[in-house]
TITOR-168245 format. One record per residue (C-alpha): x, y, z; residue number from 0; residue in one letter. Coordinates in steps of 0.05 Angstrom, whole numbers. Each point is the difference from the previous one (the first is absolute). Layout:
<numars>
X  Y  Z  NUM  A
...
</numars>
This chain:
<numars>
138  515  -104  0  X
12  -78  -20  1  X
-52  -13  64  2  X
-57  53  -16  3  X
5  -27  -76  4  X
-4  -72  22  5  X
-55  24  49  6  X
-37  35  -48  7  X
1  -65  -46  8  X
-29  -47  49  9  X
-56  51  15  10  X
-6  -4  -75  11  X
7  -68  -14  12  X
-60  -16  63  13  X
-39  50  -31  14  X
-3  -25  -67  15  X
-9  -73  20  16  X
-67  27  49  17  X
-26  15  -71  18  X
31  -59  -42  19  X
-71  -21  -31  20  X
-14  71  -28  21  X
72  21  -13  22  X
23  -61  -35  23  X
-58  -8  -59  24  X
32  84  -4  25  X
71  -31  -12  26  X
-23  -50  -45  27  X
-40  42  -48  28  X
59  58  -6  29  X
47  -57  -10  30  X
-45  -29  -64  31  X
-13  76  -21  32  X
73  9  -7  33  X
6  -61  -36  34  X
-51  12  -54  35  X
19  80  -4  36  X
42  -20  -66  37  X
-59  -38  -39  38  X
-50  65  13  39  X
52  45  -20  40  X
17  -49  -72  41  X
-77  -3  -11  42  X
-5  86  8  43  X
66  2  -47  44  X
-42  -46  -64  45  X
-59  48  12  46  X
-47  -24  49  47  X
-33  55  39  48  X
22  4  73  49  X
-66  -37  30  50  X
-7  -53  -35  51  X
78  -25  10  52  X
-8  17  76  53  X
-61  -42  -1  54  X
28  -63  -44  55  X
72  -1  46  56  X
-57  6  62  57  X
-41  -65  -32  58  X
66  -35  -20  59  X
26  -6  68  60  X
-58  -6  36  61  X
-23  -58  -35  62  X
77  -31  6  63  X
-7  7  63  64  X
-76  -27  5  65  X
30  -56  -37  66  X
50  -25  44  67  X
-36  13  64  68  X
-54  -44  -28  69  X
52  -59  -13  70  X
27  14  63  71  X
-74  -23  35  72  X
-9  -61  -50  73  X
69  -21  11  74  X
-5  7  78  75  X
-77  -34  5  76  X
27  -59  -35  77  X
62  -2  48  78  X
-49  2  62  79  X
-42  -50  -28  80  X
64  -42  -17  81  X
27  7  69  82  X
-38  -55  39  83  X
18  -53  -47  84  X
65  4  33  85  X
-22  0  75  86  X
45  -59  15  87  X
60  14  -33  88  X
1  63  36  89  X
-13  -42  59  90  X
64  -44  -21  91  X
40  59  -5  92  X
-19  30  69  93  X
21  -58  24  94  X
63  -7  -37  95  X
19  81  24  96  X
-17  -26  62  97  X
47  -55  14  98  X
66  53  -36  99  X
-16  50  50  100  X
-3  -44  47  101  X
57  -32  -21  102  X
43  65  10  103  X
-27  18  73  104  X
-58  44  -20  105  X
-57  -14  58  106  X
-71  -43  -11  107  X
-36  71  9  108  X
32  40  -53  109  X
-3  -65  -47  110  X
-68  -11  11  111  X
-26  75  -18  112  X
47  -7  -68  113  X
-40  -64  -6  114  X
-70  31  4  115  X
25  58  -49  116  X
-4  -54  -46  117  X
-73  -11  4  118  X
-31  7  -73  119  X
-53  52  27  120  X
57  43  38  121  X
39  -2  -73  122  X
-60  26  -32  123  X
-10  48  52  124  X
75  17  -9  125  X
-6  8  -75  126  X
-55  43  9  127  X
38  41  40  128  X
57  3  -40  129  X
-45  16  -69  130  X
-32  48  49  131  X
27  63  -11  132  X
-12  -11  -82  133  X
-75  -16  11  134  X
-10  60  38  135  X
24  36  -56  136  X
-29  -32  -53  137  X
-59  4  55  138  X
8  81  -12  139  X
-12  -1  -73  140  X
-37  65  12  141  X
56  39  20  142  X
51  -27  -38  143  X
-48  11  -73  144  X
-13  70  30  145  X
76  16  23  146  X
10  -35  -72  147  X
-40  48  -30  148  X
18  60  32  149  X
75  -4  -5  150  X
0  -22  -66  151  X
-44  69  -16  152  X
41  40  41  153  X
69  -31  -29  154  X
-20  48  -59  155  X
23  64  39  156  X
70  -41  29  157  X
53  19  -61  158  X
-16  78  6  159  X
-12  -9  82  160  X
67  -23  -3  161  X
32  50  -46  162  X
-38  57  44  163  X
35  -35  59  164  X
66  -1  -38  165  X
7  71  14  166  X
18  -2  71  167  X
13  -67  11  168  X
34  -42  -58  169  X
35  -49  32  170  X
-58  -31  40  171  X
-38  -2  -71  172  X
59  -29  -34  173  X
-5  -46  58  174  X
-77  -12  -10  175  X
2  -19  -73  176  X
64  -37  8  177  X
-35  -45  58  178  X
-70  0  -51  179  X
47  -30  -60  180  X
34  -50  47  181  X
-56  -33  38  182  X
-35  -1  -67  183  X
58  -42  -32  184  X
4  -42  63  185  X
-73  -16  1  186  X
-14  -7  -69  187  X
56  -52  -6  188  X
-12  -29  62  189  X
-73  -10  -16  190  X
21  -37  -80  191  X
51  -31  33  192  X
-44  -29  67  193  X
-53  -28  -54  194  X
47  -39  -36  195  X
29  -29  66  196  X
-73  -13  17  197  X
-14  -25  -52  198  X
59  -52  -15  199  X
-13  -22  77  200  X
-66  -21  -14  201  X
12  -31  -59  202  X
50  -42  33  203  X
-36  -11  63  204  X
-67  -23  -46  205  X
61  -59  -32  206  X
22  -15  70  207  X
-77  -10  21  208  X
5  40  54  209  X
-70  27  27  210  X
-22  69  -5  211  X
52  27  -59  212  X
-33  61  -15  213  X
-1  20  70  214  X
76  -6  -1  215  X
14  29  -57  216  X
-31  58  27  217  X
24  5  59  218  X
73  -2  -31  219  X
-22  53  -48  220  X
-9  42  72  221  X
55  -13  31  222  X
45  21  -58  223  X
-13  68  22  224  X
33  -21  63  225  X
69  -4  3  226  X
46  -45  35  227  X
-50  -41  36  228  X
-64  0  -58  229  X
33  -69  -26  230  X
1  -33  62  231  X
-68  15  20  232  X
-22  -19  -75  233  X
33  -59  6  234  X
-24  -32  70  235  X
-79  -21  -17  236  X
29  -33  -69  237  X
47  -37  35  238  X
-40  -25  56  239  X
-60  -29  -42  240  X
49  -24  -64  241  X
27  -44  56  242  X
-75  -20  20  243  X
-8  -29  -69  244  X
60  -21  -23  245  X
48  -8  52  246  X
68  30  3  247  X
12  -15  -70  248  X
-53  59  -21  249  X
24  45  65  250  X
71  -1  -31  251  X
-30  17  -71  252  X
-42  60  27  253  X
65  21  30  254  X
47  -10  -51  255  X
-55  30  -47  256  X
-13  66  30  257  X
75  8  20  258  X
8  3  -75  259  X
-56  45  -23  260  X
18  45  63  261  X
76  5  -17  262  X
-13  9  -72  263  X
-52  60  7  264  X
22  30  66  265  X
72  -5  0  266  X
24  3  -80  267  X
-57  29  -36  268  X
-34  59  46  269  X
69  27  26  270  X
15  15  -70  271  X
-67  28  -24  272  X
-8  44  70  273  X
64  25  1  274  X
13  58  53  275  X
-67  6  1  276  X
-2  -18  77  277  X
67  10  29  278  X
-14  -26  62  279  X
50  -44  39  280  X
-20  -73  11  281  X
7  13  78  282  X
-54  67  -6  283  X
-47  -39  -52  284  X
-8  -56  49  285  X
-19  53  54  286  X
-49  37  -38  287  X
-29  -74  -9  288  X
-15  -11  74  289  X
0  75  15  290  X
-63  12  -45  291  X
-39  -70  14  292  X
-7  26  71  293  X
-24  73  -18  294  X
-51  -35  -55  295  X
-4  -73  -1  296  X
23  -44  -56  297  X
-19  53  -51  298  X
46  43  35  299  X
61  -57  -16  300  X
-24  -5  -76  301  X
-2  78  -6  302  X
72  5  32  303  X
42  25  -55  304  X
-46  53  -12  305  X
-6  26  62  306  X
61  9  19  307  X
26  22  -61  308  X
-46  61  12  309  X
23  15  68  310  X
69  -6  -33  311  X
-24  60  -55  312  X
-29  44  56  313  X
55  -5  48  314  X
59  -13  -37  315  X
-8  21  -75  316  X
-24  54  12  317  X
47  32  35  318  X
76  6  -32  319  X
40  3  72  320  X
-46  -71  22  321  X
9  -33  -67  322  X
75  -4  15  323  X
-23  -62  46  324  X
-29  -29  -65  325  X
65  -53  -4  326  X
-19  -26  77  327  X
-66  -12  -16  328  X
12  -42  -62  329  X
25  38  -56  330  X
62  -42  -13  331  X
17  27  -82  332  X
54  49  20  333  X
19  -41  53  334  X
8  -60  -40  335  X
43  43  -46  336  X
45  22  62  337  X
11  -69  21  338  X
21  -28  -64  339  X
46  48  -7  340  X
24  -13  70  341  X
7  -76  -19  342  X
36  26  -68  343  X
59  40  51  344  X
6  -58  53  345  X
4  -55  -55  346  X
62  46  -35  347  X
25  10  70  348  X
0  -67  7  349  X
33  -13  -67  350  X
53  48  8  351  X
19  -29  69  352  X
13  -65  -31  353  X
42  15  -42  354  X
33  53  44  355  X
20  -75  38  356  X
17  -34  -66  357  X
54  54  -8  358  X
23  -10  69  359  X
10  -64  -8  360  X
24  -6  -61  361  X
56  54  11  362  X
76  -33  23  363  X
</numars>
């Protein structure tokens, strides 16, 4: 069973990835529908007939979205125009990678195809690639405005759809609308909470002087829907040109910098504003991460969460005997609860020993 079901998965997983650039703008769209479900159904409760707040959630999000894609290009053409102007640093520090590896036995041949990695046309061939799977969804505007339209039309029918379904088979549609109310909460804070990390990078990076802010800023506004490794990818291109114009001096500020913002937003505020929204165990987040950048390409890492969370619904949610695995797979509340109270028994044990000694030795 265990092999079939991990056979069937990589069939799965292959197929889906053999249709990344259709299925992915797909993802995408029912992700953002979700998301702006709420404001259509708060503009029907004030009144407003049932097409025209379909259409102005359709024309809110679509132009959000217009909106940043369109920075995105500005911010990028100004970073590939940038580039050159530090040809010779990056020379410098080919050279300067060069000597360390060779300094800790690593052969001329593998240092020297590091070294021509380094080339300001392959690093704007590289960041092409990299942006690449968001262009060619942005690229797809047609289906995504016509998926946009369509769901959002057809998300009229889902509350008595469901309820119809509810029949036969509640749990998977307590699962459903438990998974729609989660990823909703995660995304909507993740998205407030990724602009003003965006934001306060660039503002920072514009005071250090370090090139191409907005870029940044952007690109740590993405990868705050990426756990575990989004800062460190954020934080690599800031780094590397803060110490092109300023030394290590303005490297160290970037770093301290975004280690701030980051620890404030990701680790203090979002935990608390999330909640068990996710569940998912550090070790099976960081999985997803990798798992779905292969099956779709970096929009596959952003769009993590998501995903798997709706595997999670489908497969375990849905079905009472499976979602006794819930605890394994990241649920921690009751078991947090269990071991505190374990702690509480071994600390009395503990206690009681002690002075089960005291007595001993305290008796003539």
């Amino acid at each position: 069973m265990i092999l079939l079901a991990l056979a069937a998965a990589t069939v799965a997983a292959i197929g889906m990835s053999s249709i990344r650039h259709i299925l992915a703008p797909v993802i995408l769209t029912l992700i953002l529908t979700i998301c702006a479900h709420p404001v259509r159904v708060a503009m029907e409760k004030r009144g407003v007939p049932h097409g025209l707040a379909t259409g102005s959630v359709i024309l809110v999000v679509f132009l959000l979205l217009a909106g940043f894609i369109f920075a995105l290009i500005i911010a990028f053409a100004q970073f590939v125009t940038m580039l050159p102007q530090f040809a010779g640093q990056l020379a410098q520090l080919g050279t300067v990678v060069t000597e360390w590896l060779g300094s800790i036995g690593i052969g001329t041949e593998q240092t020297q195809a590091i070294i021509k990695g380094i080339d300001p046309g392959k690093l704007v061939a590289l960041a092409t690639g990299l942006f690449g799977s968001v262009f060619s969804i942005t690229g797809s505007l047609v289906i995504i405005l016509t998926m946009l339209i369509l769901m959002a039309a057809d998300a009229v029918y889902v509350p008595t759809i469901l309820r119809q379904l509810a029949v036969t088979q509640k749990d998977l549609v307590v699962a459903l609308t438990s998974y729609a109310s989660n990823v909703r909460r995660y995304m909507v804070v993740t998205t407030v909470l990724g602009v003003v990390q965006g934001v306060l990078n660039t503002l920072v990076l514009f005071v250090l002087h370090v090139p191409a802010a907005i870029l940044w800023g952007l690109l740590a506004f993405l990868c705050s829907f990426i756990p575990n490794v989004g800062y460190f990818l954020a934080i690599i291109p800031p780094m590397v040109f803060g110490f092109f114009v300023g030394g290590w001096s303005t490297m160290i500020a970037v770093v301290i910098a975004y280690g701030l913002i980051n620890g404030v937003v990701q680790s203090i505020i979002q935990p608390r504003v999330v909640g068990n929204a996710v569940a998912l165990s550090q070790s099976l987040t960081f999985f997803s991460v990798l798992f779905w950048a292969v099956v779709f390409g970096p929009i596959g890492a952003i769009l993590a969460i998501p995903l798997t969370l709706i595997f999670r619904a489908v497969l375990v949610d849905s079905d009472p005997k499976v979602r006794l695995w819930r605890p394994a797979i990241g649920d921690v509340t009751e078991t947090r609860r269990l071991l505190m109270e374990d702690d509480a028994v071994a600390k009395e044990a503990r206690r009681t020993r002690r002075g089960e000694r005291r007595g001993d030795e305290e008796s003539p």
